[in-house]
C-alpha positions in Angstrom: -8.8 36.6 0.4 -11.5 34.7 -1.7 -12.6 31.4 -0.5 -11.8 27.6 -2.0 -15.1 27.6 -2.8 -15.3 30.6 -4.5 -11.8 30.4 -6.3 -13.0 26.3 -7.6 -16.3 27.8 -8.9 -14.1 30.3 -11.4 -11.8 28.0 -12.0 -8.8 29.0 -10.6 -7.9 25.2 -9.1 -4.0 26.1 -8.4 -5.2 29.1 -6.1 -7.7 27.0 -4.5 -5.4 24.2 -3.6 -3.0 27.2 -1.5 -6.4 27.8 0.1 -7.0 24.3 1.6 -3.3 24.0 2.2 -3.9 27.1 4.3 -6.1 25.2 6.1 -3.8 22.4 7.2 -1.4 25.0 8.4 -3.9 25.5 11.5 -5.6 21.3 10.9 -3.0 19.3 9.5 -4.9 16.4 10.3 -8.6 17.5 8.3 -9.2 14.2 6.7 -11.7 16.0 4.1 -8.9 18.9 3.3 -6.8 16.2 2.8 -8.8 14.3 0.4 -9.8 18.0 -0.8 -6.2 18.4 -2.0 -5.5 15.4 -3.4 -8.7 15.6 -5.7 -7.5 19.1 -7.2 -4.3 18.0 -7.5 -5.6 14.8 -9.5 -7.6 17.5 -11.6 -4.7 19.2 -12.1 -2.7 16.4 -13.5 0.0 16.2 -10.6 -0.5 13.2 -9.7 2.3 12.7 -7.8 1.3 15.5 -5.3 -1.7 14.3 -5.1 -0.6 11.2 -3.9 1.5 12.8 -1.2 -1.8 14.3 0.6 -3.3 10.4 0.0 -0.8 8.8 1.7 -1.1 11.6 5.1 -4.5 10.8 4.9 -4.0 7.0 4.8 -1.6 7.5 7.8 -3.8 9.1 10.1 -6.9 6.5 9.1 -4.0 4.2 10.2 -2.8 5.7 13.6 -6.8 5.9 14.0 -7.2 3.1 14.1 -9.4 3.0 10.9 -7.7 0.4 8.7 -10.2 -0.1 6.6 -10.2 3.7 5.3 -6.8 3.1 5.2 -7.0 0.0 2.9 -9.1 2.6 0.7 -7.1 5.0 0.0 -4.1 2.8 -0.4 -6.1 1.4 -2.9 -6.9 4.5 -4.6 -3.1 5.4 -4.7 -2.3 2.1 -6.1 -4.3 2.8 -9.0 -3.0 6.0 -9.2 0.6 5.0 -9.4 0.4 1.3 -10.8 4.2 0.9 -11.0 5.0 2.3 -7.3 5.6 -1.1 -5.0 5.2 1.1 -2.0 1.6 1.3 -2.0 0.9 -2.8 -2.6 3.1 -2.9 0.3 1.0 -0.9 2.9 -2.2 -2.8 1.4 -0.5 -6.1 2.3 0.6 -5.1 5.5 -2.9 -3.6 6.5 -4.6 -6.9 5.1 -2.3 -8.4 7.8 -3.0 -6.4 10.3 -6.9 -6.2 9.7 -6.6 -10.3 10.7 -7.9 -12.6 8.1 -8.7 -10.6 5.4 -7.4 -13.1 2.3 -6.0 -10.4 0.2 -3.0 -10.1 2.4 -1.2 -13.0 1.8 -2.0 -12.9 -2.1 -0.6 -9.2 -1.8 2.3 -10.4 -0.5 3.1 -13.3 -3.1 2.3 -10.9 -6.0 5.6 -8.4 -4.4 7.6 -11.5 -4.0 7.2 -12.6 -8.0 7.3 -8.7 -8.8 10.8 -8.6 -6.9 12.0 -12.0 -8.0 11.1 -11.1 -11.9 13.6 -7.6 -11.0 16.1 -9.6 -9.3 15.8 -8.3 -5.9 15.4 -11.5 -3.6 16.6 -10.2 -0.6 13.0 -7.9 -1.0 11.3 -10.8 -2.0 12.7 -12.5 0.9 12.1 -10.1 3.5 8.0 -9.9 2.0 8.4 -13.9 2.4 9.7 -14.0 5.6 6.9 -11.4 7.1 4.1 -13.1 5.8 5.2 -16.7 7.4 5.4 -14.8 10.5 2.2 -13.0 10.1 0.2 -16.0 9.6 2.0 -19.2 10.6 -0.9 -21.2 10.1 -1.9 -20.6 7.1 0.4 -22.8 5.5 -0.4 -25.8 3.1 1.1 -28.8 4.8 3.5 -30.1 1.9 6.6 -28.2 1.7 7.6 -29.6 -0.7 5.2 -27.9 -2.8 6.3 -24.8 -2.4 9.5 -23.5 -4.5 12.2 -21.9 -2.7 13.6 -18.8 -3.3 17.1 -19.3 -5.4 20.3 -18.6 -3.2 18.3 -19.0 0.6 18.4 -22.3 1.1 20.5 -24.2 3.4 23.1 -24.7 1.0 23.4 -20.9 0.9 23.8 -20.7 4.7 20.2 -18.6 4.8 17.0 -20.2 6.1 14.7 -22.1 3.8 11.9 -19.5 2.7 8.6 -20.6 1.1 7.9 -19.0 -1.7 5.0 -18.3 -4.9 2.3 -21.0 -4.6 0.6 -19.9 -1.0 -2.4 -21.7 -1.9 -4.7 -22.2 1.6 -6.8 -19.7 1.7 -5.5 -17.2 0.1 -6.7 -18.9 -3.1 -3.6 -16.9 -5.3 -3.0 -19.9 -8.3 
């Protein structure tokens, strides 16, 4: 059996790739085979796979403990995959968890108008509603300010959610 190594040095990416998968038969949480695979699957145009070895890897940063190499490679697959919502939405949640970082609650106002323009408000909603609860007190003063989300509001029977102009700090408009 040739090596990766050997096998990327001719060429032959697709047999390289069953290599490093090899690999994470025996390490299946080898952050560099990981990113390894990802990479040739990238070079290979399947970018779609490659995202799958991406996200593992951003899992394991996260149960690590390692948010910011987490935020990374969310990051990374974002780009990669510019229409898939999934990704923004571990970014905004790790921007939460990571405490104070001000992309979170931007993050989360960008999903909300994304779902709102495709008429999904109970999504836009649910983003809403986590973000209040993950930072209460970062909340302009003035209500009133703040447009509410069509169909929640007390009239609806559904609680009043804030919505689109979250302007303290997270400096979004």
């Amino acid at each position: 059996m040739k090596s990766h190594k050997s096998l990327l040095n001719q060429g032959k990416v697709a047999q390289a790739i069953a290599e490093y998968q090899n690999i994470l038969k025996f390490e299946p949480r080898d952050q560099v085979t990981l990113m390894t695979i990802g990479e040739l699957y990238i070079r290979q145009g399947e970018t779609f796979q490659a995202i799958d070895y991406f996200e593992r890897l951003a899992q394991i940063f996260v149960g690590d403990g390692f948010l910011t190499k987490a935020i990374a490679v969310y990051k990374r697959i974002a780009k990669l995959a510019p229409e898939e919502i999934r990704p923004l939405e571990k970014l905004a949640d790790l921007y939460v968890q990571q405490r104070g970082h001000e992309r979170g609650p931007a993050l989360f106002l960008q999903l909300a108008e994304i779902h709102l323009k495709n008429n999904r408000q109970p999504e836009a909603v649910g983003l809403l509603k986590k973000l209040l609860q993950a930072e209460p007190d970062n909340l302009p003063a003035s209500r009133s300010a703040w447009p509410i989300v069509p169909g929640h509001g007390p009239d609806s029977g559904g609680h009043r959610v804030l919505c689109l102009r979250f302007a303290a700090r997270s400096g979004t408009r």
